[in-house]
N, C-alpha and C positions, 0 to 999 in steps of 0.2 A: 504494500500500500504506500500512498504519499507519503512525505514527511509530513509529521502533525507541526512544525513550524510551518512548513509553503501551505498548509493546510488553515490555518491559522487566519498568515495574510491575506488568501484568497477570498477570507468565509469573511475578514473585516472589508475587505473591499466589497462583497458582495452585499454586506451590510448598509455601508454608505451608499453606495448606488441605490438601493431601496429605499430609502431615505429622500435623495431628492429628486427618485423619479415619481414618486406617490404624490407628490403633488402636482406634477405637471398633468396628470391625466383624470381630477378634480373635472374638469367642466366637461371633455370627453363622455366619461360617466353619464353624468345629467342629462347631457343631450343625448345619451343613449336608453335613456328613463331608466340608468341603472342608480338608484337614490330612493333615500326612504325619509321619512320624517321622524328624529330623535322623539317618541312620546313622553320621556322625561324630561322635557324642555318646554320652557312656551315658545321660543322665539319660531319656532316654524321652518325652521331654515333647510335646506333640501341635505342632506351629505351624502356623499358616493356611496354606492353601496356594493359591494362583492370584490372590493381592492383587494381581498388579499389574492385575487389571481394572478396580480403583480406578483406578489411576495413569491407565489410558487411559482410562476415563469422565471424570474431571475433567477432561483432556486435551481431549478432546473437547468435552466443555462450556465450556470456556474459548475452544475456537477457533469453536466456533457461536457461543458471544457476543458474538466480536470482528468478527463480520462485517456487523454492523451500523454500527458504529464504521468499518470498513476504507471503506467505501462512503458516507459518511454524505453527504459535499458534493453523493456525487448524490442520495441518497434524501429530502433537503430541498429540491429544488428541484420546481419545479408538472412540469414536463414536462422529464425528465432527458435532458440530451442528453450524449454524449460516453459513458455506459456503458462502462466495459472488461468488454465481455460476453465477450470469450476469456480474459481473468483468471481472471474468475469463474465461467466453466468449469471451469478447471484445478482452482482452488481446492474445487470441488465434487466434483472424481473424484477428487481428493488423499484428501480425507475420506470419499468411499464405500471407496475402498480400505482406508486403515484402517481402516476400519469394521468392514469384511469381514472383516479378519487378526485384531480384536482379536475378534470372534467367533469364530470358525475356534477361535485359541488357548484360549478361555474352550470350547467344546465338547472339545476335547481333554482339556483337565483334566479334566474333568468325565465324558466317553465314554473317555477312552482310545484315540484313532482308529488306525486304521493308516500305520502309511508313504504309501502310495499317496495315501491319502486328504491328508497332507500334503504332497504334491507339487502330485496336481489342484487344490486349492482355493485356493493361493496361485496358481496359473495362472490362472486365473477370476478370482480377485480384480483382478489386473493388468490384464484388457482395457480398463475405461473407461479407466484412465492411460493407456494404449498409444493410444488410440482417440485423445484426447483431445490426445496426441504428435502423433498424423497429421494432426488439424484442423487444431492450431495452430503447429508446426515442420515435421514431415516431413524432420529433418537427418538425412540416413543416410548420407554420407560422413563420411573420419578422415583428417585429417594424416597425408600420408608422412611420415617422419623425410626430413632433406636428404641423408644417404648414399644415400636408394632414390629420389629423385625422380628424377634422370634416365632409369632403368626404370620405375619408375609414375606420375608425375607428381605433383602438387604435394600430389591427395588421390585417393582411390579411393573408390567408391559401392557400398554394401555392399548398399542398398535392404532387402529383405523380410528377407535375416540380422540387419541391424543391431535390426530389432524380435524378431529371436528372441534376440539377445544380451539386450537390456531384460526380455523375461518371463524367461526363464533367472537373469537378474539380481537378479528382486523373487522368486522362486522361493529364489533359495539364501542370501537379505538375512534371508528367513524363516524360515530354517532353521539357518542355520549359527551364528547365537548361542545358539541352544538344544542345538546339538551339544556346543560348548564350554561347558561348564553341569559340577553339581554339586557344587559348595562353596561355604562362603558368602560373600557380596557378589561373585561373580565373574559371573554375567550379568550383571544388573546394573550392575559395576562398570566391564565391560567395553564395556558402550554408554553410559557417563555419557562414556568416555573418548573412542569414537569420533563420540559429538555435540558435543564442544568441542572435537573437531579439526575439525567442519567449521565450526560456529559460527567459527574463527578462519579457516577458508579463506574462509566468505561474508566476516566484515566486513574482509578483507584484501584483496579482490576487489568489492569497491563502488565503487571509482573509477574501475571499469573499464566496460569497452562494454556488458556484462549485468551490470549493475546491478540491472535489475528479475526476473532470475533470484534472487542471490542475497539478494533483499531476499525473494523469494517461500520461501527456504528457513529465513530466520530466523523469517519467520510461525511456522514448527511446530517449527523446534528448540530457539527457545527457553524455549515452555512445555514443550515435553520434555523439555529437562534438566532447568528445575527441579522438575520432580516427580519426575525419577529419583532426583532428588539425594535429595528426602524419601521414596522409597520404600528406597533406598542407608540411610539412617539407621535403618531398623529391619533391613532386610536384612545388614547388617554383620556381623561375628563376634560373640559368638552369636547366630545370626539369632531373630528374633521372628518373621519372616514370610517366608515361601517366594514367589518371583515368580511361580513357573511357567511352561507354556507359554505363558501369557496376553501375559507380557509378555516374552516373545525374539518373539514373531509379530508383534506391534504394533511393536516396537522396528525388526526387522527391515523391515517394510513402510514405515516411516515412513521410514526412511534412503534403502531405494531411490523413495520417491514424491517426497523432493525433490531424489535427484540423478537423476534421470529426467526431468522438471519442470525443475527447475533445470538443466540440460543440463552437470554434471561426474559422469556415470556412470562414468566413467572412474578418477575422480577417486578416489571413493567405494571400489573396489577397491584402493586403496591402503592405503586406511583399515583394509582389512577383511584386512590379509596375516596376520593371526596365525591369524583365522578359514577363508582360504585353505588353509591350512597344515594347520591342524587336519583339515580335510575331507578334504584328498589322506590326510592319513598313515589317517583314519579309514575311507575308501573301502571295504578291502577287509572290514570289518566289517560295515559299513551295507550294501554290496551282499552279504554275505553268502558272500562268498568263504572266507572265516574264521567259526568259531562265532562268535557275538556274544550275550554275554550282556544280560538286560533292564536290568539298571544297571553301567554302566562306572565307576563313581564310584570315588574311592581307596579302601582298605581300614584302617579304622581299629584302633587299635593302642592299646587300654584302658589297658594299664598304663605306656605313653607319652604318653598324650592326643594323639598323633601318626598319619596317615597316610603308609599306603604305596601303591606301587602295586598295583593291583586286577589281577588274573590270570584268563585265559580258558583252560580246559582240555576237551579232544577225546581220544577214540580216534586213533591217528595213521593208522589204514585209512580214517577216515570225512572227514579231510579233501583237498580237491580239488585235484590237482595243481599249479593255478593260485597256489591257497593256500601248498601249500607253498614254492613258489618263490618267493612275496612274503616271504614268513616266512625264507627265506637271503638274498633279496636287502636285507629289512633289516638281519638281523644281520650281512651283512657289512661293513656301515655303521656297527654301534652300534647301530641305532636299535629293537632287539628283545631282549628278553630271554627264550631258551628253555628250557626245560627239559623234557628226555625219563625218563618216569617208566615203570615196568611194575609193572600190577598182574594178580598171575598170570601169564596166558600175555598179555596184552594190552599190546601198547604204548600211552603216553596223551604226548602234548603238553603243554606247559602255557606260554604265553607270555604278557606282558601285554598288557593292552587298549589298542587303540591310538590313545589322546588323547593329546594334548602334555603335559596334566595329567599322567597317569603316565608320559610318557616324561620330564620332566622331575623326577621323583620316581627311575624308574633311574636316573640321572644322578647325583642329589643326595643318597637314601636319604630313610629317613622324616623329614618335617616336620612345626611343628603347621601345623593348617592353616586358620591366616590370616598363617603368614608364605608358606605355598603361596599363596595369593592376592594378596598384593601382589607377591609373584614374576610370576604370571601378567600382573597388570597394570600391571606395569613393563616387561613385555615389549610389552604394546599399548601404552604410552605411547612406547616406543625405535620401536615400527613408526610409530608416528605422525611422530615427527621422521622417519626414511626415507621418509613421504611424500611431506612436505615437501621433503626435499632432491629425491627425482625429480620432484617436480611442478614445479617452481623453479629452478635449478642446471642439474639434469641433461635438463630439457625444454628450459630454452634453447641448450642445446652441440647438442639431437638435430635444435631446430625453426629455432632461430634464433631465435624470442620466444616469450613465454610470453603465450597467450591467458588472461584473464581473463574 
């Protein structure tokens, strides 16, 4: 692989370049009605929306140019011998994958797709990396813990599950930043956070046996970050530029291509416990067990410049039994706030939407909100160190060492 120095300066210049190209293409956007209206805002004012396919074209073009460079010692010799043709494999389905996702998410903004449609197409996108798993790994067994080895043994072989665990994985890598979404710099912010926890998991993990794993994961996180970072600088409060789904689907697929690749899939789940979180509590919304309104976003509060939690409200005849039982079994937690209303003869519901975003809003009452966003991502920064301590710590009491 590269030098992680030329690797470095290529990923800060690619950084820059994101930076003052994201503004030049501000009115571009608009006049392509690609622009949304900040609803946390009064002023009304149009901002771009789905910039971050900047982020991933540069992205992209950055790592197509460095592959010339990555290979060079052989591509200067008359008759190359030695080739790492399963490298550059990998390296190839890493990048058709995101390829895929940062399309997929650029159609989305653009079509507005369905559900479904976000499900299948991040499946699909996944296969050459799966495929490309089986060429060149094929590891489908997992470490017992040492309390189960005497009844399982040392590891167990998951075989064809373990590759439904991986598309399942790059499935909900795709999705689940854009679940946890609307306000500003919080995707975003929230993937600048979980690419410089794994940036410190690769180069903390370089002295170890995969080496050329984590050397293969800093190839792409590190020009990732630094363009997140300059898409973060206009995205910040108050935003200049909306990310959209462009960039949670890139973000997302880029994470699971190289802990997939890089072999700490595992790992990478750690990373992602706020995004976990979010998903359970948001479940019975998205499968639709519960109304779910088209924007779950907080509810802004004009003469406070302040957000509250946003409120979903039903006939209480039209919801599903199921539903309601989730609806007591949170409140009897805290974790719902109901209220039973009657208009006329009709009973109506009304509870909020269930993001962590407004549960974290009952809890605290209205904020402005970007001190809601540093909240948020202080939360992913405290999951982050929890990683670390199970990855570390709490995997050497389970394994007895800690594989690198």
């Amino acid at each position: 692989m590269i030098s992680l120095e030329f690797l470095t300066g290529v990923s800060i210049g690619a950084g820059v370049l994101t930076y003052h190209v994201i503004p030049k293409f501000r009115e571009m956007f608009i006049k392509a009605n690609l622009f949304g209206i900040d609803l946390n805002k009064s002023s009304g004012t149009k901002v771009p929306e789905a910039t971050g396919v900047i982020t991933g074209c540069i992205f992209l073009m950055v790592t197509f140019l460095m592959i010339p460079f990555t290979y060079s010692e052989y591509l200067l010799q008359d008759s190359p011998s030695g080739f790492p043709h399963q490298e550059f494999v990998q390296l190839i389905a890493a990048l058709l994958s995101i390829t895929c996702m940062l399309l997929l998410g650029f159609a989305d903004d653009v079509l507005d797709l369905r559900w479904r449609h976000k499900l299948l197409l991040p499946t699909m996108a996944s296969l050459p990396l799966l495929m490309v798993y089986y060429v060149s790994a094929n590891r489908t067994s997992i470490v017992v813990p040492l309390l189960l080895q005497g009844l399982l043994g040392s590891s167990v072989e998951l075989g064809l599950l373990y590759y439904l665990y991986m598309g399942l994985l790059s499935v909900f890598a795709t999705n689940a930043i854009n679940i946890l979404a609307g306000i500003n710099g919080l995707e975003v912010g929230q993937s600048l956070i979980i690419a410089l926890s794994v940036i410190i998991f690769n180069i903390t993990s370089l002295s170890g046996m995969s080496r050329n794993y984590h050397e293969f994961s800093l190839y792409f996180m590190l020009p990732y970050t630094t363009t997140t970072i300059a898409l973060l600088a206009h995205n910040w409060y108050p935003s200049k530029v909306f990310p959209g789904d462009t960039f949670c689907y890139f973000s997302g697929m880029t994470f699971a291509v190289v802990a997939i690749l890089g072999h700490f899939s595992k790992t990478l789940l750690l990373f992602l416990i706020p995004q976990i979180v979010n998903f359970i509590y948001s479940a019975p919304q998205i499968f639709h067990l519960l109304p779910c309104p088209r924007h779950r976003l907080p509810k802004y509060i004009k003469e406070d410049d302040k957000v509250k939690m946003s409120m979903a409200e039903a006939p209480l005849r039209e919801i599903k039994p199921i539903g309601k039982l989730i609806l007591k079994l949170f409140s009897l937690f805290g974790l719902v706030h109901l209220k039973y209303t009657t208009v006329g003869t009709e009973e109506r519901l009304e509870f909020n939407n269930l993001t962590i975003i407004n549960l974290i809003l009952k809890f605290t009452g209205p904020m402005h909100e970007q001190t809601l966003t540093l909240t948020l991502l202080l939360i992913q920064m405290v999951s982050s160190l929890l990683a670390f301590t199970v990855r570390y710590p709490l995997a050497f009491l389970l394994f007895g060492e800690v594989v690198v």
